[in-house]
C-alpha positions as CSV (number, residue, x, y, z in Angstrom):
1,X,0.0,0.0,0.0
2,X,1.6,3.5,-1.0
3,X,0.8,6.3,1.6
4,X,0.1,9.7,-0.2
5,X,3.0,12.3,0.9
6,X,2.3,16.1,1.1
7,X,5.0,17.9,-0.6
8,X,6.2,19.5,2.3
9,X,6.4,16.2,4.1
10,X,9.0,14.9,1.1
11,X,11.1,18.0,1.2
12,X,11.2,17.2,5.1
13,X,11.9,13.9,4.6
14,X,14.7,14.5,2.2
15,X,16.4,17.5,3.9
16,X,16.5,15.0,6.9
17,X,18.0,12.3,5.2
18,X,20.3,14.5,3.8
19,X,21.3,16.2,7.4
20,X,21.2,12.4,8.9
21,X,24.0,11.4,5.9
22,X,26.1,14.3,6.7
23,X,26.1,13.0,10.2
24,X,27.3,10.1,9.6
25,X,30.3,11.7,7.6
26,X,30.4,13.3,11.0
27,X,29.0,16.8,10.0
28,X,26.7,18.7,12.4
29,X,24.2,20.6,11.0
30,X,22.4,22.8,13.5
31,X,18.9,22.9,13.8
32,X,18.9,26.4,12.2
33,X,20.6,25.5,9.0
34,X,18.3,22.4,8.9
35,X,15.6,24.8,8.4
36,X,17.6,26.4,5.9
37,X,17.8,23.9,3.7
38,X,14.3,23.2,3.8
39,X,13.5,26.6,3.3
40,X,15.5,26.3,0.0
41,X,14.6,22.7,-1.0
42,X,11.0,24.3,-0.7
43,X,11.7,27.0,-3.1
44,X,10.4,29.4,-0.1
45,X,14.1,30.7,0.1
46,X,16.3,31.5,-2.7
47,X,19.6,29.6,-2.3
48,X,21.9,32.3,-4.3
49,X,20.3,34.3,-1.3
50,X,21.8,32.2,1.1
51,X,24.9,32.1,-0.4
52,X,25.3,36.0,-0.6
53,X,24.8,35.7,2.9
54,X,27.2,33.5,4.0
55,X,29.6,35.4,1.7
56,X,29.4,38.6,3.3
57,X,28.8,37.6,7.1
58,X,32.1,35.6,6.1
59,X,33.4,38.5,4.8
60,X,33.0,40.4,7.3
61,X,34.5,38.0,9.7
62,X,37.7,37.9,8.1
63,X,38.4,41.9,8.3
64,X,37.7,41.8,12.2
């Protein structure tokens, strides 16, 4: 019997299996970036966004 999945539950499911192999490669990824990449994997987030983002706080780190 196949269940019927909401799209949001896939994404879910997929970012989660994506965070849990990244674990196992010994990778944390906080709770915060989880919701990140859902966010993106949703399409609710732009992911050249986030990437600007980490750029410039990155950026910014470095000339401290």
């Amino acid at each position: 019997m196949c269940m019927k999945r909401t799209k949001h539950e896939l994404t879910t499911f997929k970012v989660r299996q994506a965070v849990g192999s990244m674990a196992i490669e010994g990778i944390y990824v906080s709770p915060r970036t989880q919701q990140t990449m859902e966010s993106v994997a949703s399409g609710s987030l732009s992911a050249a966004d986030v990437k600007r983002e980490l750029i410039a706080k990155y950026r910014s780190l470095a000339l401290a």
